[in-house]
DOMI-600315 format. One line per 3 residues: number of its first residue (from 1); their letters; for each residue x, y, z of N, C-alpha, C. Coordinates in Angstrom, 1 decimal. Atoms other than C-alpha are relative to their C-alpha. Layout:
// residues N
NUM	a	X/Y/Z/X/Y/Z/X/Y/Z | ...
This chain:
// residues 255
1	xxx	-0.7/-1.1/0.8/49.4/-11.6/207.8/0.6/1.0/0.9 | -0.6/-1.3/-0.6/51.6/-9.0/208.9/-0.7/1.4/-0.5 | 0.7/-1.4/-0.2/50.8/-5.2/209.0/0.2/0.4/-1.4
4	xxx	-0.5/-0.4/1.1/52.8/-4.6/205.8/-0.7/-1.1/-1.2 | 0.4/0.5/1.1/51.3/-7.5/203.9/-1.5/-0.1/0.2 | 1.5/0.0/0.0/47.8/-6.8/204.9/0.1/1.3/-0.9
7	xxx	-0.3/-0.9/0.5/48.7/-3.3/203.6/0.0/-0.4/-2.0 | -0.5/-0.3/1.3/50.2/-4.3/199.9/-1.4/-1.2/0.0 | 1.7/0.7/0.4/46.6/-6.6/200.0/-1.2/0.7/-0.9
10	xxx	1.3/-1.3/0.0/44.5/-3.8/200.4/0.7/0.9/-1.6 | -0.7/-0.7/1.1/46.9/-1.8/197.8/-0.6/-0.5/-1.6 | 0.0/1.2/1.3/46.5/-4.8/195.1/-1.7/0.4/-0.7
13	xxx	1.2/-0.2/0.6/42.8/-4.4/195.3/-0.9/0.6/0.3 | 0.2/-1.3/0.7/42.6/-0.9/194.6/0.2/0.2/-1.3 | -0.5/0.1/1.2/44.4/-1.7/191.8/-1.2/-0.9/-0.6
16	xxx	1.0/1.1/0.5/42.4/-4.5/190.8/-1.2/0.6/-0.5 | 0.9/-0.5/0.1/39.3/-2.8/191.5/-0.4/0.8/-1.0 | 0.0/-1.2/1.1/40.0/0.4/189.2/0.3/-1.1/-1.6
19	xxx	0.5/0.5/1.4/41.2/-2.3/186.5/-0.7/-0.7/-0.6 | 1.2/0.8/0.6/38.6/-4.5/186.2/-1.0/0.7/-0.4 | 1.0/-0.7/0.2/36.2/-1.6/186.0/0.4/0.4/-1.2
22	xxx	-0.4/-0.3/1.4/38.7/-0.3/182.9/-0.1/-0.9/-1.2 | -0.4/1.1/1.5/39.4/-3.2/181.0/-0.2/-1.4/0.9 | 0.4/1.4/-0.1/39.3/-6.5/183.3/1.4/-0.6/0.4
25	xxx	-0.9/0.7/-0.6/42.4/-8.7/184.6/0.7/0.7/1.4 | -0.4/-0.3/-1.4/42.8/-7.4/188.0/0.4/-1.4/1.0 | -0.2/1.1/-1.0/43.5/-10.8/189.4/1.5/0.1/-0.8
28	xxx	-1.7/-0.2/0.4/47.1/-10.3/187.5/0.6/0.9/1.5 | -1.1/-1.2/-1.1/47.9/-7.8/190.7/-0.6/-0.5/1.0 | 0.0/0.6/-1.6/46.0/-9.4/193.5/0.6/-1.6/0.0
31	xxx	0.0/1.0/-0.2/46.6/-13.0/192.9/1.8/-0.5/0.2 | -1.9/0.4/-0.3/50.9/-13.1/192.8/-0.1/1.2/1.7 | -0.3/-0.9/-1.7/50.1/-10.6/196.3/-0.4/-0.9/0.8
34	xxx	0.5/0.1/-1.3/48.0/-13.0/198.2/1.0/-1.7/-0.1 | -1.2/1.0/-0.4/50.5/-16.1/197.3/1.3/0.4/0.7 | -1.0/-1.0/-0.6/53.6/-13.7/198.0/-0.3/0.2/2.1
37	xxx	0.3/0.0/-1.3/51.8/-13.6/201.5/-0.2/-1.5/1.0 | 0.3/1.4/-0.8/51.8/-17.3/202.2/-1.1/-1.0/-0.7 | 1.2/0.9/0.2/48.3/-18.8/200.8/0.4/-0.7/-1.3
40	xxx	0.3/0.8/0.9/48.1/-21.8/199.1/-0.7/0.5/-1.2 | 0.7/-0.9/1.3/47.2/-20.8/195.3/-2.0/-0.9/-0.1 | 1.3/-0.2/0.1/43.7/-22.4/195.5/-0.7/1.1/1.3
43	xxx	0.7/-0.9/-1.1/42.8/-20.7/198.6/0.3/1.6/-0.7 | 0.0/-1.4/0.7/44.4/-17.5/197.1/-0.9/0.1/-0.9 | 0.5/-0.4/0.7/42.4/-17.8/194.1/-1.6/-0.2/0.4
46	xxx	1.4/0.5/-0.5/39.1/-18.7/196.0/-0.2/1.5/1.1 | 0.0/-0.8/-1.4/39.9/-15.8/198.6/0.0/1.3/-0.9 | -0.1/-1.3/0.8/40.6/-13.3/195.4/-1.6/0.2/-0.7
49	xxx	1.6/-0.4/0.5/36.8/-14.0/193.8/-0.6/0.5/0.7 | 0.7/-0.7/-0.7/35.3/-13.5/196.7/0.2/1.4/0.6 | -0.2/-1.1/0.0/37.1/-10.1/197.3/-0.1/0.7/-1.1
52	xxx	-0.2/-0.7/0.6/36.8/-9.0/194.4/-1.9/0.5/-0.9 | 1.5/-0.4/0.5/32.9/-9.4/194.1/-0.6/1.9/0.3 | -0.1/-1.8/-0.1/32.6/-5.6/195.6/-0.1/0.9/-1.1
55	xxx	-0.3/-0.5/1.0/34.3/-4.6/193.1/-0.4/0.4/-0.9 | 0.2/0.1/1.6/33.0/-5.7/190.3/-1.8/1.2/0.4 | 1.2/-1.0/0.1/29.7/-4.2/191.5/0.1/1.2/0.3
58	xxx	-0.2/-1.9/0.0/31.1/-0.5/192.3/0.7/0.4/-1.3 | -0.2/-0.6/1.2/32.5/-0.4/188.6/-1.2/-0.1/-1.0 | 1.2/0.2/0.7/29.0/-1.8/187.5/-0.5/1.4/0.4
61	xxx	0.7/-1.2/-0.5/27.5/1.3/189.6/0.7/1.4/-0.5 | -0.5/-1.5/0.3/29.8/3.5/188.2/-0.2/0.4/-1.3 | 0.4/0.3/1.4/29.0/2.5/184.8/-1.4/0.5/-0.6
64	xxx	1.9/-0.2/0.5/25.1/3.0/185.1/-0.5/0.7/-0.9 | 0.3/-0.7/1.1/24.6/5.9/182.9/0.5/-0.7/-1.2 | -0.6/1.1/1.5/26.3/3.6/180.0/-1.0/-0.8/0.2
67	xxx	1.1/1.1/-0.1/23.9/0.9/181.3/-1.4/0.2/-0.3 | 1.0/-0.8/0.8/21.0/3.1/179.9/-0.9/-0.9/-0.4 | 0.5/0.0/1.4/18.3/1.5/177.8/1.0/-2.1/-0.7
70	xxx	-1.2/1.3/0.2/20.9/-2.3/178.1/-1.1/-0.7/1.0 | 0.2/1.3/-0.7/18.7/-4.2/180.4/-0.3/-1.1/-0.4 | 0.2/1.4/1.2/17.3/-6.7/177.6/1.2/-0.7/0.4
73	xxx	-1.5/0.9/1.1/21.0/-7.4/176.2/0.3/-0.3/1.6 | -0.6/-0.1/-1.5/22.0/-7.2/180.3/-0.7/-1.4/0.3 | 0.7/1.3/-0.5/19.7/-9.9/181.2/0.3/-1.5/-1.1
76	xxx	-0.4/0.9/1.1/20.2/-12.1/178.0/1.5/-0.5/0.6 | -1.8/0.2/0.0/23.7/-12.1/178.3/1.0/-0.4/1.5 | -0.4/0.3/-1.6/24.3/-12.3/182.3/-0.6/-1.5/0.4
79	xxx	0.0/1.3/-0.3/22.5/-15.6/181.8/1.0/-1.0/-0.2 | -1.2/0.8/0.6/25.1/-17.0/180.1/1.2/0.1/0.8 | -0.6/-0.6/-0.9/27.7/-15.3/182.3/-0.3/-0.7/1.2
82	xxx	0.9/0.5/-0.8/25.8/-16.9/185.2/0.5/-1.8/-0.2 | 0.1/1.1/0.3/25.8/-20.6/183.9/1.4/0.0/-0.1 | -1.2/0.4/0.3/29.3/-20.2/182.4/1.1/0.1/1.7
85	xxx	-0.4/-0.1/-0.7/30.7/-18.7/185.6/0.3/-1.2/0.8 | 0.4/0.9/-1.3/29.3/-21.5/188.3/0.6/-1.0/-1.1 | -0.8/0.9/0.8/30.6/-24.0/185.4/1.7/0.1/0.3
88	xxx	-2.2/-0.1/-0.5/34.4/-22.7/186.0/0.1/-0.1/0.9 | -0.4/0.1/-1.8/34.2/-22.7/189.8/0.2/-1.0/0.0 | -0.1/1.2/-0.4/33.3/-26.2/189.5/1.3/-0.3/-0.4
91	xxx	-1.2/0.6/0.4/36.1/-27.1/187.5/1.7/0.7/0.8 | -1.5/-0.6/-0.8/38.8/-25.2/189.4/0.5/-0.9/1.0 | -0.3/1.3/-0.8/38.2/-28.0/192.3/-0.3/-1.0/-0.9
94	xxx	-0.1/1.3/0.6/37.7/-30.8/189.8/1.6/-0.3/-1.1 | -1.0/0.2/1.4/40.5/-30.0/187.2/1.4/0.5/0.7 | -1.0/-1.2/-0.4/44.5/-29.1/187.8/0.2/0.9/-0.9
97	xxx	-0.4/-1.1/0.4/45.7/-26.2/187.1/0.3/-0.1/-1.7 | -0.3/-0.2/1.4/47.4/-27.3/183.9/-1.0/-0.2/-1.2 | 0.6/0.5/1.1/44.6/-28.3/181.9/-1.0/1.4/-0.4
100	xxx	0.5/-0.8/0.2/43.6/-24.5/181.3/1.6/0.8/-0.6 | -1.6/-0.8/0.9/47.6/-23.4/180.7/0.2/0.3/-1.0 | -0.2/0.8/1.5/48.3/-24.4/177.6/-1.2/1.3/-1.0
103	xxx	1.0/-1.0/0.9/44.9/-22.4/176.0/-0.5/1.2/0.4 | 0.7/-1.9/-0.6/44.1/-19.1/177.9/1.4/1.0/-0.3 | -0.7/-1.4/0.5/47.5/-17.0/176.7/-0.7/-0.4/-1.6
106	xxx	0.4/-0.1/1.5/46.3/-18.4/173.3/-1.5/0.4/-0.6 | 1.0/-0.8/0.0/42.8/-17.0/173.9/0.1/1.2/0.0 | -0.6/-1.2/-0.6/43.9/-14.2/175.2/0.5/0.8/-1.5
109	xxx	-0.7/-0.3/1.3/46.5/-13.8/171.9/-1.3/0.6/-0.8 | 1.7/0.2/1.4/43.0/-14.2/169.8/-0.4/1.4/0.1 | 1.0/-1.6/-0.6/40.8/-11.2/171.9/0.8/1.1/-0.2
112	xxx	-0.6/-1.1/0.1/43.5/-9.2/171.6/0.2/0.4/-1.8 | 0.4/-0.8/1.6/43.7/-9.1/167.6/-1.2/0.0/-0.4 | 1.5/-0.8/0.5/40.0/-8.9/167.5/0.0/1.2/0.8
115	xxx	-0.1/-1.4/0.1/40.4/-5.8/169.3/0.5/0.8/-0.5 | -0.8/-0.7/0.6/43.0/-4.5/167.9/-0.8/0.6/-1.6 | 0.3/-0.1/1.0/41.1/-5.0/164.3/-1.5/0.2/-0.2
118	xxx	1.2/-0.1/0.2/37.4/-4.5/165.4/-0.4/1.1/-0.3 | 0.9/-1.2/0.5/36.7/-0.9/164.2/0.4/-0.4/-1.7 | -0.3/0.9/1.9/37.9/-3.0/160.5/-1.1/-0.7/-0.2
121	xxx	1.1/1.0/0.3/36.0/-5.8/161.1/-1.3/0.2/0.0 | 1.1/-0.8/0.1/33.2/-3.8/162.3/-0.9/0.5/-1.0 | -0.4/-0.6/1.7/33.5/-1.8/159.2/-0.4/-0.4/-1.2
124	xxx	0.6/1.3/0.7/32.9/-4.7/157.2/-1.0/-0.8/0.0 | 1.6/0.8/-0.2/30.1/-6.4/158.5/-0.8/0.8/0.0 | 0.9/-1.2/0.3/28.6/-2.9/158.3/-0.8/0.0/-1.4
127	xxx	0.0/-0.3/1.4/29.1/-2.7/154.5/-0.6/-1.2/-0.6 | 1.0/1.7/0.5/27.9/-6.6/154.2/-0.9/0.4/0.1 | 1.5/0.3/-0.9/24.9/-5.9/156.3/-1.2/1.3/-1.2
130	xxx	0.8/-1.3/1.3/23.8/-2.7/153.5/0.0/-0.7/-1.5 | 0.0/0.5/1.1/24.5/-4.9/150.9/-0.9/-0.7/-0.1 | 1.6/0.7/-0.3/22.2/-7.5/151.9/-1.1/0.5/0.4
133	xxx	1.1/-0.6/-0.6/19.9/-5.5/153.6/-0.3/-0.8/1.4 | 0.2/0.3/-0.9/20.0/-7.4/156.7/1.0/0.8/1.4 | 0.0/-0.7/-1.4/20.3/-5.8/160.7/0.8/-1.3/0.9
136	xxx	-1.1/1.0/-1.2/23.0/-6.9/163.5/-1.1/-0.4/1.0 | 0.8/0.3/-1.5/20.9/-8.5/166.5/0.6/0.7/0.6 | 0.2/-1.1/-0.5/20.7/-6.2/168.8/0.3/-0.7/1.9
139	xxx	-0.9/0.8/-1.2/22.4/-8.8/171.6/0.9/-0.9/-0.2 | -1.5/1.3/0.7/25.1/-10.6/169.2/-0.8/-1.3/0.1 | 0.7/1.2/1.1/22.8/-13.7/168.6/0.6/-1.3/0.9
142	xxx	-0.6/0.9/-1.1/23.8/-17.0/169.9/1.8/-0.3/-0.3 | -1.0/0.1/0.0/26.9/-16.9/168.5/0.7/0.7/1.4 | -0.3/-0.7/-1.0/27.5/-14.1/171.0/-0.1/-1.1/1.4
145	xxx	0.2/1.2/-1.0/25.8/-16.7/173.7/0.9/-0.6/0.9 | -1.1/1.1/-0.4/28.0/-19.3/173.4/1.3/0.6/0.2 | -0.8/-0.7/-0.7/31.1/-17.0/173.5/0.3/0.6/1.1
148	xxx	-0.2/-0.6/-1.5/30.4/-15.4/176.7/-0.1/-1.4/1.0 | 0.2/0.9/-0.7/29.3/-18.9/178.3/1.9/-0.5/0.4 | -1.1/1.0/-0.6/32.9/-20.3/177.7/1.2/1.0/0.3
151	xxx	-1.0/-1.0/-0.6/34.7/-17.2/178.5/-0.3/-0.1/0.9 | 0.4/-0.3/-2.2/32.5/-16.9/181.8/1.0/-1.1/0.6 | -0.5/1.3/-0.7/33.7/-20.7/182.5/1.5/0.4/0.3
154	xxx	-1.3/-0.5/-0.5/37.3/-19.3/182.4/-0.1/1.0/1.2 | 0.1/-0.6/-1.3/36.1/-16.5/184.7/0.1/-0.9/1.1 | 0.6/1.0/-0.8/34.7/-18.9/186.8/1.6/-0.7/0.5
157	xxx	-1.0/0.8/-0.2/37.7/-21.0/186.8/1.9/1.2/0.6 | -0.7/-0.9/-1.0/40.5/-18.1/187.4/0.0/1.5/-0.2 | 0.1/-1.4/0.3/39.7/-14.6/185.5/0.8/0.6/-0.6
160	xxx	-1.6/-0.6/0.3/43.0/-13.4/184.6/-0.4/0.5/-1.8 | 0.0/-0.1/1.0/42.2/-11.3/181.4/-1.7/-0.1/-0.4 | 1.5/0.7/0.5/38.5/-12.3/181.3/-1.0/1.6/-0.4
163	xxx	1.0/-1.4/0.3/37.1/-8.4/180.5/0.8/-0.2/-1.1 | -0.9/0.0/1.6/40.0/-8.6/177.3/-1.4/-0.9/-1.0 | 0.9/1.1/0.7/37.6/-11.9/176.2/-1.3/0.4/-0.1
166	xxx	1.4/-0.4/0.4/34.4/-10.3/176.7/0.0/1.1/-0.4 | -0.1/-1.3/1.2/35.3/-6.8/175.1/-0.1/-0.6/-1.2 | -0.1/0.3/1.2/36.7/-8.5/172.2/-1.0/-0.8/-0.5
169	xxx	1.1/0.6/0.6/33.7/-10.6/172.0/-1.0/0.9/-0.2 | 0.9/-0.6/0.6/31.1/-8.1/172.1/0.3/1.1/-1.0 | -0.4/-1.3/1.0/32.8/-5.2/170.4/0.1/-0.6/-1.6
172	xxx	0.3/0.4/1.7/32.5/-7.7/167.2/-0.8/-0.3/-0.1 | 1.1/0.6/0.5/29.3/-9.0/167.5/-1.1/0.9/0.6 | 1.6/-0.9/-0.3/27.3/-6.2/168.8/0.0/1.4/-0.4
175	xxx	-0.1/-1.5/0.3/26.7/-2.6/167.3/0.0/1.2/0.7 | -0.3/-0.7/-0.9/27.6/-0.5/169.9/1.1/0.7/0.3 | -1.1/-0.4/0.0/29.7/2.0/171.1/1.0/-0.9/1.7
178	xxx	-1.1/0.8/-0.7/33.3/0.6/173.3/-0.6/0.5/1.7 | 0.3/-0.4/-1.5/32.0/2.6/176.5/-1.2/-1.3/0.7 | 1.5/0.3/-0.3/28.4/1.3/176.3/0.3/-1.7/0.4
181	xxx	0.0/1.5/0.0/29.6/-2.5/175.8/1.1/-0.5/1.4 | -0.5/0.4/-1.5/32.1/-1.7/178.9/-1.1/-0.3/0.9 | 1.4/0.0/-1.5/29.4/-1.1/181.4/-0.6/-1.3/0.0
184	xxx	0.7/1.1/0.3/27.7/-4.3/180.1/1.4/-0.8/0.7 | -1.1/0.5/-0.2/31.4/-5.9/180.4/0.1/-0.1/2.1 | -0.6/-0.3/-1.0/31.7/-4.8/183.9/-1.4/-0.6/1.4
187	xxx	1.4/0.6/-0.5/28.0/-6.3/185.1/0.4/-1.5/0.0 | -0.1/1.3/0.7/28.7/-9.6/183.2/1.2/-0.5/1.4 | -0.7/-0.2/-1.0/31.9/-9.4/185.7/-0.2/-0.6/1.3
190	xxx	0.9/0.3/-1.1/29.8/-9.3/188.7/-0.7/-0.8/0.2 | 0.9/0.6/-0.1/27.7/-11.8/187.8/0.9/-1.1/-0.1 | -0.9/1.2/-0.2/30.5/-14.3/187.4/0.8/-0.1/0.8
193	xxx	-0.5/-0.3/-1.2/32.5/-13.4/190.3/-1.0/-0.4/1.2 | 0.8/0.2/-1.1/29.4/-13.4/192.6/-0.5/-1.6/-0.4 | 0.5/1.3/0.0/28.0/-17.0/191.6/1.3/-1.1/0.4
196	xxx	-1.2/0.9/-0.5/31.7/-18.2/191.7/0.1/0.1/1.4 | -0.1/-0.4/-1.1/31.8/-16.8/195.1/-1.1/-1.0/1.1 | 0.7/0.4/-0.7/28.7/-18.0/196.3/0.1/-1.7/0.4
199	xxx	-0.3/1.3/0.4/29.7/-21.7/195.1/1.3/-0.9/0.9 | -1.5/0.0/-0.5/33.4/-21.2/196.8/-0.7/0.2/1.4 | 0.0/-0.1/-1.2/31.6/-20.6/200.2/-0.3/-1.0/1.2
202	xxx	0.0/1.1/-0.5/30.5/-23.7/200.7/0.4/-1.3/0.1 | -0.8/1.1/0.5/33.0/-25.8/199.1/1.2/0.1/0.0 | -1.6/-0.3/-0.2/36.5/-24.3/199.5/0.3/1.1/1.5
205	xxx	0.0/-1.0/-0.2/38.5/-22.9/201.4/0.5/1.2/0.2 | -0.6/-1.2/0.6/39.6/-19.4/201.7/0.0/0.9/1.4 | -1.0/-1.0/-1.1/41.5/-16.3/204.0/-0.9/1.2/0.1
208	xxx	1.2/-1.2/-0.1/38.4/-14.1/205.6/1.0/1.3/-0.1 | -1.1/-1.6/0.3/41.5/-11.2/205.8/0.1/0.1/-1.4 | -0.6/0.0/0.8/42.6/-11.6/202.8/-1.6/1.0/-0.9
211	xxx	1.6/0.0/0.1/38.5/-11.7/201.5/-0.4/1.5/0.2 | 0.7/-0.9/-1.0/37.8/-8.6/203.4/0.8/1.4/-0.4 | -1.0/-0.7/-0.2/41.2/-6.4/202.6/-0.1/0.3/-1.4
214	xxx	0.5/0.1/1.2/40.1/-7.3/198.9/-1.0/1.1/-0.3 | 1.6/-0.6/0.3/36.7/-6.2/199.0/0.1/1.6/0.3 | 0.3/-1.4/-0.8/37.2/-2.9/200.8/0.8/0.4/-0.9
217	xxx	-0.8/-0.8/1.3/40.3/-2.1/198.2/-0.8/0.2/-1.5 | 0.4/-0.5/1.5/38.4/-3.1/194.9/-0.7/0.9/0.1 | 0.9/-0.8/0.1/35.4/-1.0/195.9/0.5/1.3/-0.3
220	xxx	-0.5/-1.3/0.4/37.1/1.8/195.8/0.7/0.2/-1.2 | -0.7/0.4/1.5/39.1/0.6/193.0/-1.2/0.1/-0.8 | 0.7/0.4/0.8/36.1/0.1/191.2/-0.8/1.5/-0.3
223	xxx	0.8/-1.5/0.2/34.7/4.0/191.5/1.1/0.5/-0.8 | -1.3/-0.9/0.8/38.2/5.2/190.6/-0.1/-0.6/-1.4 | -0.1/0.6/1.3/38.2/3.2/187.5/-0.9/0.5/-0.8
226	xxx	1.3/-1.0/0.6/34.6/4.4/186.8/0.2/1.1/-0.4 | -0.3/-1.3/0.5/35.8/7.5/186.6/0.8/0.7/-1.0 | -1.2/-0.1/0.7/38.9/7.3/184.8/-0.2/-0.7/-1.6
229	xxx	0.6/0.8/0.8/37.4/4.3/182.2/-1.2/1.1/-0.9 | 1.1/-0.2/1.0/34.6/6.2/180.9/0.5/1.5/-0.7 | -0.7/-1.6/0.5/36.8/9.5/180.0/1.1/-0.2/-0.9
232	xxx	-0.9/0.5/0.7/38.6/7.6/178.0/-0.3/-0.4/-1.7 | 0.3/0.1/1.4/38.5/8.0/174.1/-0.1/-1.7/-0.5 | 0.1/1.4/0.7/37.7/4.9/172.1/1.3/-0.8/-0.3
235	xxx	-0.9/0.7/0.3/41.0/4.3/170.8/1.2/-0.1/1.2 | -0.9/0.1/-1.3/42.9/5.3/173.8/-0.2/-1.1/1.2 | 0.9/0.7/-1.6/40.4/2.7/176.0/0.4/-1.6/-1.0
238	xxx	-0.5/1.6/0.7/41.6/-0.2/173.1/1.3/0.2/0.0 | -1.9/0.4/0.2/45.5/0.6/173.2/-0.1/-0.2/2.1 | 0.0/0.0/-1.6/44.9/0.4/177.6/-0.7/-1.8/-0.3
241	xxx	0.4/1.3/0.3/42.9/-3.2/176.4/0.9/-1.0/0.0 | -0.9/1.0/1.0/45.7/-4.2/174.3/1.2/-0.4/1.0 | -1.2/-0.2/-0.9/48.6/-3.1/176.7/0.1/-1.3/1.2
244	xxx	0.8/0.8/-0.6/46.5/-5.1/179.2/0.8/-1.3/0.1 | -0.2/1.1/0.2/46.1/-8.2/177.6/1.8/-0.7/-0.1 | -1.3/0.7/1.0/49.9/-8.6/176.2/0.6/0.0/1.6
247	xxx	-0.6/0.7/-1.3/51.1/-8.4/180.1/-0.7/-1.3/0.5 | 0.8/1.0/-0.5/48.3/-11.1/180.7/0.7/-1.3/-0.9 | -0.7/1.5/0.5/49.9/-13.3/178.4/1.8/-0.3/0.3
250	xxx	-1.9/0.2/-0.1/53.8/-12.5/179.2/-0.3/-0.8/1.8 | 0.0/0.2/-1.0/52.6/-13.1/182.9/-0.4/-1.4/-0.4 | 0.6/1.2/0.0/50.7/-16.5/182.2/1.3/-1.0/-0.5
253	xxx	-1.2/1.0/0.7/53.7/-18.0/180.1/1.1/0.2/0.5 | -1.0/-0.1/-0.7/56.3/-16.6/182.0/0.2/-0.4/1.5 | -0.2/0.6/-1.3/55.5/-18.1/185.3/0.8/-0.9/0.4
């Protein structure tokens, strides 16, 4: 790499860093930088997990006061995260590219009008839940489960968008406020980034600069985001979601 494309590296994931800690698809800004610089796209996307593991754990650390009183649902739920992730690594070397095209802007599409409509839907299952007299599980249930397992496996496989898929999944099936279910969001993160990583080190391979130029940008990216993410009103932190997602899908289908 040259001096200038080591430079807009390090830039990407700063960016990255700060928005995965916000909302999640930070591989939309490093991943068109590290092909832009030459790398074969598995090696780019093998060389962007493992930069971006850092990351994900300095917007977890910056999160911690939200993480409060969450280690139950944290542990629960990062199992699945965990299994689904190391699931999508595999398939990244076993599967091509296109056999994930086709259904992740149309996921994507989905999370985005469950966010858009979860203080409704919310709303609703409130007024059910007093009707009946029955209580939300207090970690979304296995429905929740199995939703994070096959979003992780998308992590796992390339990420793009994958905090949109786990907001909009917990912010419907768990009774909590949007901050509190970030911080969780931003663990869950970490834990699929880091097992993909760990999987990618001895089976692919990947650009120690690139790796390295990553890591040192999201970290920092990932405090700034901390800081900026949690000062952010509820509705103003779901239209930054939404804005999000709809480039993640103009980018995925407009390639």
């Amino acid at each position: 790499m040259s001096i200038w494309e080591m430079l807009a590296v390090f830039a990407a994931g700063i960016g990255a860093g700060a928005i995965n800690t916000i909302v999640g698809s930070g591989t939309l800004i490093t991943f068109p930088v590290l092909l832009a610089t030459g790398l074969p796209p598995i090696t780019a996307n093998v060389s962007n997990a493992l930069g971006l593991v850092p990351g994900s754990l300095s917007g977890a650390i910056g999160y911690r006061r939200e993480l409060k009183g969450q280690t139950r649902r944290v542990l629960r739920l990062g199992s699945a995260a965990l299994a689904g992730g190391l699931i999508g690594a595999i398939l990244l070397l076993a599967l091509p590219s296109e056999a994930f095209d086709a259904i992740v802007p149309v996921l994507i599409a989905l999370a985005l009008v469950l966010v858009l409509f979860q203080p409704r839907i919310s709303a609703a299952v409130q007024r059910r839940r007093e009707r009946t007299g029955s209580e939300a599980h207090p970690d979304g249930g296995p429905a929740l489960l199995v939703g994070l397992t096959f979003a992780s496996m998308y992590g796992g496989y390339f990420g793009a968008a994958q905090g949109v898929l786990y907001l909009s999944l917990m912010g419907l099936l768990l009774d909590d406020s949007l901050q509190r279910i970030n911080a969780v969001k931003n663990v869950l993160g970490a834990l699929v980034n880091g097992v993909a990583a760990v999987f990618f080190l001895f089976v692919a391979e990947f650009d120690w600069t690139a790796v390295l130029l990553i890591a040192v940008g999201s970290t920092l990216g990932g405090q700034i985001g901390a800081k900026v993410g949690r000062r952010l009103k509820p509705a103003v932190l779901r239209g930054v979601i939404i804005a999000v997602g709809v480039v993640a899908i103009l980018q995925l289908t407009l390639k």
